[in-house]
SEDREN-55364 format. One line per 5 residues: number of its first residue (from 1); their letters; for each residue x, y, z of N, C-alpha, C, O, CB. Coordinates in nm, 2 decimals. Glycine has a CB too. Layout:
NUM> A> X,Y,Z,X,Y,Z,X,Y,Z,X,Y,Z,X,Y,Z  ...
END
This chain:
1> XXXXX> 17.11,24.38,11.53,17.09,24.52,11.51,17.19,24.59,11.42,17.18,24.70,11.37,17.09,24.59,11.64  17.27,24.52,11.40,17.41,24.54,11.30,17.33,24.57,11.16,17.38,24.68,11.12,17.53,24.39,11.28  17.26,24.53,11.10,17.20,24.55,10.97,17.11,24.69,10.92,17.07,24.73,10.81,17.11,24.45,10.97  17.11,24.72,11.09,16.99,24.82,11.04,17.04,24.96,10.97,17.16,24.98,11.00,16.90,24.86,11.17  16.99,25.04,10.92,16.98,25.14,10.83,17.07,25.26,10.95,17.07,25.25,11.08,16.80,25.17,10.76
6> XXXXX> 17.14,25.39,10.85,17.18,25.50,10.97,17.07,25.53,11.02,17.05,25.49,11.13,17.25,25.63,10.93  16.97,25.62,10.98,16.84,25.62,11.04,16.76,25.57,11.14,16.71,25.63,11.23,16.80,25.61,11.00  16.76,25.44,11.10,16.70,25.37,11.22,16.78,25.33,11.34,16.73,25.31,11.45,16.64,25.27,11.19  16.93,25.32,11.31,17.01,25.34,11.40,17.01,25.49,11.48,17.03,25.53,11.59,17.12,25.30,11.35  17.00,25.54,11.38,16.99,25.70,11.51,16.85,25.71,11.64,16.84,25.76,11.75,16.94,25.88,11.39
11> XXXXX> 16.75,25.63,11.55,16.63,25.67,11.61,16.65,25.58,11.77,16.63,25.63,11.88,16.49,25.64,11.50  16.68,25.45,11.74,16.70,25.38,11.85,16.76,25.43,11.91,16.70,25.43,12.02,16.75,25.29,11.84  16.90,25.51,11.92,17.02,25.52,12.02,16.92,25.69,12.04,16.98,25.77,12.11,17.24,25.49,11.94  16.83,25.73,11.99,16.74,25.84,12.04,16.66,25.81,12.18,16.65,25.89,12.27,16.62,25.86,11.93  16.60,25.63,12.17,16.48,25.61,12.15,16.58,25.59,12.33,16.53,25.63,12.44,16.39,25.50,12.01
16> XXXXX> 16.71,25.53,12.30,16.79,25.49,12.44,16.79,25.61,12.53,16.74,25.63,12.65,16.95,25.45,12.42  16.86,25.69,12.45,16.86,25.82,12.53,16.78,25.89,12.64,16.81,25.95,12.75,16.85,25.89,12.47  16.66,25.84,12.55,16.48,25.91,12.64,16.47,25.83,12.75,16.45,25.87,12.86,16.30,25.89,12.54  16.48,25.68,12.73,16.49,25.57,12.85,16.62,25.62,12.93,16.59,25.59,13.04,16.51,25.41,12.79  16.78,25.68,12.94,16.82,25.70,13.05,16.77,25.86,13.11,16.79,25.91,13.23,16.97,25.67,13.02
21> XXXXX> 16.72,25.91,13.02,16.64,26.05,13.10,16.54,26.02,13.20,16.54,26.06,13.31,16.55,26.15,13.00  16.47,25.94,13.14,16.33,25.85,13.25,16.44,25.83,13.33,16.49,25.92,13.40,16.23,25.66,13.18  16.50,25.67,13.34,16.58,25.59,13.43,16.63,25.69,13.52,16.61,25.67,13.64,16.69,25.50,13.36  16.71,25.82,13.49,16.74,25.90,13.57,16.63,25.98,13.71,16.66,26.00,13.82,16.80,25.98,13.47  16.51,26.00,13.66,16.44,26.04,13.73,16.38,25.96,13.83,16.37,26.01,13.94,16.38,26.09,13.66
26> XXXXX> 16.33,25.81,13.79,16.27,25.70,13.83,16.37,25.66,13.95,16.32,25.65,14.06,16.25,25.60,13.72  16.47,25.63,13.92,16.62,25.59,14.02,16.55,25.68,14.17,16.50,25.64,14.27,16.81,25.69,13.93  16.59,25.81,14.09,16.63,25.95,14.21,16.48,25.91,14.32,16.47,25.89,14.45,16.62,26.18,14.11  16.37,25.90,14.22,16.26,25.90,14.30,16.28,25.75,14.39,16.25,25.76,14.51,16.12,25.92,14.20  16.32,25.64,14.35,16.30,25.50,14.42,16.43,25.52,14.50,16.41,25.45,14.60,16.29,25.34,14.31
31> XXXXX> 16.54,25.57,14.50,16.65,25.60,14.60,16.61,25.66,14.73,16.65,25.63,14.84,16.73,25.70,14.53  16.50,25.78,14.68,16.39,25.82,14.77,16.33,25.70,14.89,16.36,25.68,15.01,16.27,25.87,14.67  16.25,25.65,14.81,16.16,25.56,14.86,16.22,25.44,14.97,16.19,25.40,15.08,16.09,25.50,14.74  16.32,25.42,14.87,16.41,25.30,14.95,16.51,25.32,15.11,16.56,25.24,15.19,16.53,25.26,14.84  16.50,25.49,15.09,16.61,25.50,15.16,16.71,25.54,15.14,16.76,25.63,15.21,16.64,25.44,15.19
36> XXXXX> 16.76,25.49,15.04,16.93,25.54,15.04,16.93,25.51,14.87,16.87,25.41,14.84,17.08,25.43,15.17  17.00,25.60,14.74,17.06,25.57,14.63,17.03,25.47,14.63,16.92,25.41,14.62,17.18,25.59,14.60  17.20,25.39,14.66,17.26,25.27,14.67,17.13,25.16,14.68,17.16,25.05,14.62,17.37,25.27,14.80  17.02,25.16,14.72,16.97,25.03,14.73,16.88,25.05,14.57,16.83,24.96,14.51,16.88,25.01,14.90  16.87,25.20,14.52,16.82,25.21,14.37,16.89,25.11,14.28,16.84,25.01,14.23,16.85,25.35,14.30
41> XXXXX> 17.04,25.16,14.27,17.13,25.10,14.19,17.09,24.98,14.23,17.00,24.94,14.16,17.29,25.13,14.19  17.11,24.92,14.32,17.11,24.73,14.34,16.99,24.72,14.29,17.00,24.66,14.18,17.11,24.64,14.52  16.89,24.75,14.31,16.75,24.67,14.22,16.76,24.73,14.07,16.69,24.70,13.98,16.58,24.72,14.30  16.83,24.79,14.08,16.81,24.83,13.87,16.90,24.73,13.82,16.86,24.65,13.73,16.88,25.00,13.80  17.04,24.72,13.90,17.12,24.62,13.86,17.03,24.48,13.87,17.00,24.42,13.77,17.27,24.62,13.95
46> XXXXX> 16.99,24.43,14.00,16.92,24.32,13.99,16.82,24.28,13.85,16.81,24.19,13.77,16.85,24.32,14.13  16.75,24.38,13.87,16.65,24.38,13.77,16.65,24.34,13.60,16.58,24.29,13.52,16.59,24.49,13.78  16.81,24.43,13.61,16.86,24.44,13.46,16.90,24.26,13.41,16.89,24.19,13.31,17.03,24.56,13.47  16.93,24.23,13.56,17.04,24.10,13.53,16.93,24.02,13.51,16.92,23.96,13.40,17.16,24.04,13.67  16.82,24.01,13.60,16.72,23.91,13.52,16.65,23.91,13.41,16.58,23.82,13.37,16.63,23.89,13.58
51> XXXXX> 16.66,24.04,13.35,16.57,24.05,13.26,16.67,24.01,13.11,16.63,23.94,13.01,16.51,24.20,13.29  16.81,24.09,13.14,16.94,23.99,13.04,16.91,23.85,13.04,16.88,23.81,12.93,17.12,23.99,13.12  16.90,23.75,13.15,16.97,23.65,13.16,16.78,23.58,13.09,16.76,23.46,13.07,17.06,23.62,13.35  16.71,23.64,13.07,16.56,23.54,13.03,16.57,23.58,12.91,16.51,23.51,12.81,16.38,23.57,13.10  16.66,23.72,12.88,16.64,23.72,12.71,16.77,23.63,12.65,16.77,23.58,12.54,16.65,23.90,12.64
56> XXXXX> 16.85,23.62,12.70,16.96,23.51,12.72,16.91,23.33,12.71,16.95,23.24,12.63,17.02,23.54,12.90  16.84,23.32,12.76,16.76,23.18,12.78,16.69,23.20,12.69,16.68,23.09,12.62,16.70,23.13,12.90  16.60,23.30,12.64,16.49,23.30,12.51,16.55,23.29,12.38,16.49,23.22,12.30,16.41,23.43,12.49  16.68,23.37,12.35,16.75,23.38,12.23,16.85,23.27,12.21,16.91,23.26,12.10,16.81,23.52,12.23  16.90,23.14,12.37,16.92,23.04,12.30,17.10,23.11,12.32,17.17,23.04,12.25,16.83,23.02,12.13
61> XXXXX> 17.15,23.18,12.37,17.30,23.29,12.36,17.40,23.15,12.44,17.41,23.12,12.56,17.28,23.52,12.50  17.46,23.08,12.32,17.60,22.96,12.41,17.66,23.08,12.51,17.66,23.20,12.52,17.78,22.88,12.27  17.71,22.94,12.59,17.76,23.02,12.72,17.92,23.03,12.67,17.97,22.93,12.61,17.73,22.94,12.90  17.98,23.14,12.69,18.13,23.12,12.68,18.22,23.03,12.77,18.19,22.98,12.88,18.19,23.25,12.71  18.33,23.00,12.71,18.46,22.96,12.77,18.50,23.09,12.90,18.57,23.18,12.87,18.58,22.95,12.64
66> XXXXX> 18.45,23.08,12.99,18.49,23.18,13.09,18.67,23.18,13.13,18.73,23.28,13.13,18.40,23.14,13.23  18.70,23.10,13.15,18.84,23.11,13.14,18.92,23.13,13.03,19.04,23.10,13.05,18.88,23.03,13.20  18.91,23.15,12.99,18.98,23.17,12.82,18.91,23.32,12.79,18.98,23.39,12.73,18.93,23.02,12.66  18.83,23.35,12.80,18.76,23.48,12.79,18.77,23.54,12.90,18.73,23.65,12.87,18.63,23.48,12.75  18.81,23.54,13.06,18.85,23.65,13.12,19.02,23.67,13.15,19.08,23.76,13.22,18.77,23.65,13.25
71> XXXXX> 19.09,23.56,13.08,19.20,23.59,13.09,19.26,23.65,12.95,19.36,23.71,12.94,19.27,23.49,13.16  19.18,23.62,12.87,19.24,23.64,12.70,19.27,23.78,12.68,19.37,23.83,12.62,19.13,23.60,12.56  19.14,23.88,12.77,19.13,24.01,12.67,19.19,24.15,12.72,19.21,24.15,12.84,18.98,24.05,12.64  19.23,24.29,12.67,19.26,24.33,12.72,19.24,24.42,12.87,19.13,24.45,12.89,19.28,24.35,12.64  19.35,24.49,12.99,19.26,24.50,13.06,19.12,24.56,13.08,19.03,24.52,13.15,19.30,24.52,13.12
76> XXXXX> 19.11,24.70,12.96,19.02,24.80,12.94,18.88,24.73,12.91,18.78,24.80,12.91,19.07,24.89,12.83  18.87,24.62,12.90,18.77,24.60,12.88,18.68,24.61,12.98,18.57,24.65,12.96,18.77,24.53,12.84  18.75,24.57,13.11,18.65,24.52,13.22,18.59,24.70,13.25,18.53,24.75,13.35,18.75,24.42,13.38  18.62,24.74,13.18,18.58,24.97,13.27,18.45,24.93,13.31,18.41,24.94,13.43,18.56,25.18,13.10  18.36,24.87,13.18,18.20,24.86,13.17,18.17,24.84,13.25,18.07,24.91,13.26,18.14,24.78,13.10
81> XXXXX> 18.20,24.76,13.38,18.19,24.69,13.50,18.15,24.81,13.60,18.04,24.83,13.65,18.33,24.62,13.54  18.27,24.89,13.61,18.25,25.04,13.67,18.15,25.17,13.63,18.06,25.23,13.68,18.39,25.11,13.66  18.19,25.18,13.54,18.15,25.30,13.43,17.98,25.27,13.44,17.90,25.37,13.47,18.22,25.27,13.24  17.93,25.12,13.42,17.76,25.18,13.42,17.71,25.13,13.57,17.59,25.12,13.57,17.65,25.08,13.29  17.77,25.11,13.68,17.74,25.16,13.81,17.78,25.29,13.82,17.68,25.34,13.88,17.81,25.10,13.92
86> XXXXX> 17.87,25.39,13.79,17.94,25.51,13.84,17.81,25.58,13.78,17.75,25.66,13.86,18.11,25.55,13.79  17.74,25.57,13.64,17.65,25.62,13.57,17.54,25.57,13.62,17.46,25.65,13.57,17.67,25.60,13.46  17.46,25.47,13.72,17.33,25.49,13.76,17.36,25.54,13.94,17.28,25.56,14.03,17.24,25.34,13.74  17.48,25.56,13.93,17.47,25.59,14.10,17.49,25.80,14.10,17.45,25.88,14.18,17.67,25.47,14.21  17.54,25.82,14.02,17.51,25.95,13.99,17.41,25.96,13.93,17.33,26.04,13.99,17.59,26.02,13.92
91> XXXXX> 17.37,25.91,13.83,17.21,25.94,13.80,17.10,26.01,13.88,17.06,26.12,13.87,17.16,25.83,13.78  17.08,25.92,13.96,17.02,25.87,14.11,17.06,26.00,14.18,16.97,26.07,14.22,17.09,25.70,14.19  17.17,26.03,14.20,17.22,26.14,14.28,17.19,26.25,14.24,17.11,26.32,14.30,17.33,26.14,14.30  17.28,26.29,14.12,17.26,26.39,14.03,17.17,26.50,13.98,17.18,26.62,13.98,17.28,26.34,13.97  17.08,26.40,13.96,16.95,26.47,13.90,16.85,26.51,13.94,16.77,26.57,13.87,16.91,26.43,13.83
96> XXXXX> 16.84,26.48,14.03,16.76,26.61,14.16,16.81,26.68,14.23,16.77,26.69,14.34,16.68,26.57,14.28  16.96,26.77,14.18,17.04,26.81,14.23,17.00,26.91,14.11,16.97,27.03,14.14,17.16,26.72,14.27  17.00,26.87,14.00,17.10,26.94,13.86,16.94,26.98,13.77,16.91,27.08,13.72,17.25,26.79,13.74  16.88,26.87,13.76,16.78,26.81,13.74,16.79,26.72,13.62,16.91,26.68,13.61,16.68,26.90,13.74  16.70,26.69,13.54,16.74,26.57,13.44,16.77,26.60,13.35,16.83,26.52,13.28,16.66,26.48,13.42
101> XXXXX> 16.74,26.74,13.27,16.76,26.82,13.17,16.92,26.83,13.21,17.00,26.75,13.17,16.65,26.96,13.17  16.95,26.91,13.27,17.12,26.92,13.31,17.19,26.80,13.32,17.31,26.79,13.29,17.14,26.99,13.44  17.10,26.70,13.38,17.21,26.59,13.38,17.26,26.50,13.25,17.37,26.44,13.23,17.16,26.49,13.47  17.17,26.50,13.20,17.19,26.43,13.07,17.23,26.52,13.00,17.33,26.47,12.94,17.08,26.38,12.99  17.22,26.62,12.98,17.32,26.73,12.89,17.48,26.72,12.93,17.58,26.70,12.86,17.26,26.91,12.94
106> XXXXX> 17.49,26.74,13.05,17.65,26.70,13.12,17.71,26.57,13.02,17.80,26.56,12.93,17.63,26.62,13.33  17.60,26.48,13.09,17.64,26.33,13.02,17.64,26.30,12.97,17.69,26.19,12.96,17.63,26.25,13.02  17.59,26.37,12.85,17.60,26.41,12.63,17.77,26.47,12.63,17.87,26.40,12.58,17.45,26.62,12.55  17.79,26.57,12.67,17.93,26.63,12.69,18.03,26.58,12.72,18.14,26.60,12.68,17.94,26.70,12.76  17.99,26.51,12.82,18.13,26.39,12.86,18.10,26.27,12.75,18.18,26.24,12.66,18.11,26.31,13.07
111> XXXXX> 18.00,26.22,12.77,18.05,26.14,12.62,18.08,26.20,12.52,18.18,26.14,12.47,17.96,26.07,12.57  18.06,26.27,12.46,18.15,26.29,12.30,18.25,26.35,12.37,18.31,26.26,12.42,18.07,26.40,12.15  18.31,26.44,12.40,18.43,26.52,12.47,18.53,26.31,12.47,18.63,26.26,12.41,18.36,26.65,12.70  18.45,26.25,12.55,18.54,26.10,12.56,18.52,26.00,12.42,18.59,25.90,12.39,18.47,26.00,12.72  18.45,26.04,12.36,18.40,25.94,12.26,18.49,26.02,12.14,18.56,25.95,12.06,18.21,25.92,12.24
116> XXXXX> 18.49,26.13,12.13,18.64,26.22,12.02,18.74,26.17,12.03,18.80,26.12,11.94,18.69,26.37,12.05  18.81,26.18,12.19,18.89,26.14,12.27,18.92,26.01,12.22,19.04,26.01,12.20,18.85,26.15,12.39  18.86,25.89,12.19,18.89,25.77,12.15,18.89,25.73,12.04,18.98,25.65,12.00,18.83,25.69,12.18  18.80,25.77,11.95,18.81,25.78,11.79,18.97,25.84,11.75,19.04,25.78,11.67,18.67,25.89,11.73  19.00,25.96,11.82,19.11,26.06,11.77,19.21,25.97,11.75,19.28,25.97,11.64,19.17,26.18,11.88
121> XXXXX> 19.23,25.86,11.86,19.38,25.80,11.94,19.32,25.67,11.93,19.41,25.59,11.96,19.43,25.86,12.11  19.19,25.62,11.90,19.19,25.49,11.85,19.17,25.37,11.93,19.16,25.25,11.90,19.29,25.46,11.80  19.16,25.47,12.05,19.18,25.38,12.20,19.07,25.24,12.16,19.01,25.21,12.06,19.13,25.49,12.37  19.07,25.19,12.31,18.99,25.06,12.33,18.94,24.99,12.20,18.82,24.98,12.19,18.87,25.07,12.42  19.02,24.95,12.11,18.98,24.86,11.99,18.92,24.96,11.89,18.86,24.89,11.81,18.87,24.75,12.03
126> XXXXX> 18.92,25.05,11.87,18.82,25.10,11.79,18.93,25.18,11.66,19.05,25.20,11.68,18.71,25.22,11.90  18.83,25.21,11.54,18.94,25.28,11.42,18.99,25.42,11.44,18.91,25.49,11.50,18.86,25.30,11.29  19.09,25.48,11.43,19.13,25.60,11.43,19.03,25.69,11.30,19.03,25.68,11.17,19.30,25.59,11.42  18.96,25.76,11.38,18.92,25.91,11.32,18.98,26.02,11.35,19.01,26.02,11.47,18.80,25.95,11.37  19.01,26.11,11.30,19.11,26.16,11.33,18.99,26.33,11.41,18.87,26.33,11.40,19.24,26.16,11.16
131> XXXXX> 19.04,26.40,11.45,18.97,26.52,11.54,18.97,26.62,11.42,19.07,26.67,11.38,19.06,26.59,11.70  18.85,26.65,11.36,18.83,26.77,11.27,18.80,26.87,11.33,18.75,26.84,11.44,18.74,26.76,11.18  18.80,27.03,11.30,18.79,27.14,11.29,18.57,27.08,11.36,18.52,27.08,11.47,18.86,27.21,11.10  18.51,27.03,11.20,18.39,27.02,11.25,18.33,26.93,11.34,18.21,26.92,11.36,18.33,27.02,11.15  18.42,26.84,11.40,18.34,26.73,11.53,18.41,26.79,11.62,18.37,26.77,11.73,18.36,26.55,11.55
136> XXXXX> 18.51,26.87,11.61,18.52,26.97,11.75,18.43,27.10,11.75,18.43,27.15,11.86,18.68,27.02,11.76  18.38,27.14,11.67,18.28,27.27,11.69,18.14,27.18,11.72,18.06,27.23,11.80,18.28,27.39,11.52  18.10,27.07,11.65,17.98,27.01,11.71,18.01,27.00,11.88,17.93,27.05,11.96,17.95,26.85,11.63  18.15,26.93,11.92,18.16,26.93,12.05,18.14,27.05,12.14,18.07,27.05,12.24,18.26,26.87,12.07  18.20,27.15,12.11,18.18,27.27,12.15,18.01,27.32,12.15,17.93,27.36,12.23,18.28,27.35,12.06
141> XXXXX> 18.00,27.30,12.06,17.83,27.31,12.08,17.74,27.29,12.15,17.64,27.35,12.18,17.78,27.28,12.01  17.78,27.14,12.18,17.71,27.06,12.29,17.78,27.15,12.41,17.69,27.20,12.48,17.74,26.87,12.28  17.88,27.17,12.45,17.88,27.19,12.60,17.85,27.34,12.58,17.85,27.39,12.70,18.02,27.15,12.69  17.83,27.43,12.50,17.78,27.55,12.52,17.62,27.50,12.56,17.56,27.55,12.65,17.81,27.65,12.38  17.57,27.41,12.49,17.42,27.34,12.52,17.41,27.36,12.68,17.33,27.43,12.74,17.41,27.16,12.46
146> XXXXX> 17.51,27.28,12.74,17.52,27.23,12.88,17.50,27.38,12.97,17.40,27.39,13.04,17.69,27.15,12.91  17.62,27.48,12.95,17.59,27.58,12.98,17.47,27.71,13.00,17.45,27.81,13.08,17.65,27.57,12.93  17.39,27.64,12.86,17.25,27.72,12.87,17.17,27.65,12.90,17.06,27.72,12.89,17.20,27.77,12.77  17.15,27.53,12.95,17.08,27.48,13.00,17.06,27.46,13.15,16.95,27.44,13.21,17.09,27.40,12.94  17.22,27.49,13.24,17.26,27.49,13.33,17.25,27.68,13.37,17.25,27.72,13.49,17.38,27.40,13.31
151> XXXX> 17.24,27.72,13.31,17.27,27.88,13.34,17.12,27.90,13.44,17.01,27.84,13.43,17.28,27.99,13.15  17.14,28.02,13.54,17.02,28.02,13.61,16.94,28.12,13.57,16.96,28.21,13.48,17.03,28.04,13.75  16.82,28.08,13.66,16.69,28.14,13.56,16.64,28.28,13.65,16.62,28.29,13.77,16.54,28.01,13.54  16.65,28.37,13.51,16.59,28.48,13.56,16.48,28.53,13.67,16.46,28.65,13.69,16.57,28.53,13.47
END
């Protein structure tokens, strides 16, 4: 996917977006059904993992050196681990609370507000961008977004 055009890279990471708006709603409702969240997250995780591991076996992906690769890298890497449980277990929670419009607006906000945040200072591997006047007024924009979207209705 490295090759592809800015464009079609936007449209995809669009195309993602709309799939965690779904995923968010689908969760809340099967969290429902199940009983409790928590047994949502486990079958999304389950589900995710089989469906990784056959495109894994289809695409032929060598297996790593596991020991040389969980001791080599830095600790931050492992966040991913947390971060996309913490993100389908609020999902799930969240958004029949906020609803899905609000939740994903939040979670637009916190990402760039954290994704500025790392570009600025360069953190976890990535190049220093430095914080402009105009990706801080886009940021600002977005959480005024949050705000009117969150604001109650007449």
């Amino acid at each position: 996917m490295t090759s592809l055009g800015p464009l079609a890279a936007v449209f995809l990471a669009a195309l993602a977006g709309a799939g965690l708006a779904a995923q968010s709603g689908t969760n809340a409702v099967l969290g429902r059904m199940l009983g409790h969240p928590m047994w949502a997250s486990f079958w999304q995780f389950a589900a995710g993992t089989v469906l990784i591991a056959f495109l894994m076996a289809a695409m032929r992906v060598p297996y790593p050196a596991f020991a040389a690769t969980f001791a080599g890298g830095p600790w931050w890497v492992w966040i991913g681990f947390i971060t996309g449980s913490y993100f389908v277990i609020t999902a799930l929670s969240l958004a029949p609370v906020i609803g899905v419009g609000g939740f994903i607006a939040a979670l637009v906000a916190g990402q760039m507000i954290a994704s500025l945040l790392l570009d600025h200072f360069g953190l976890v591997g990535l190049a220093v961008r430095p914080l402009t006047l105009m990706r801080a007024g886009g940021a600002a924009l977005i959480i005024a977004g949050v705000l009117m979207i969150q604001a109650p209705r007449p």
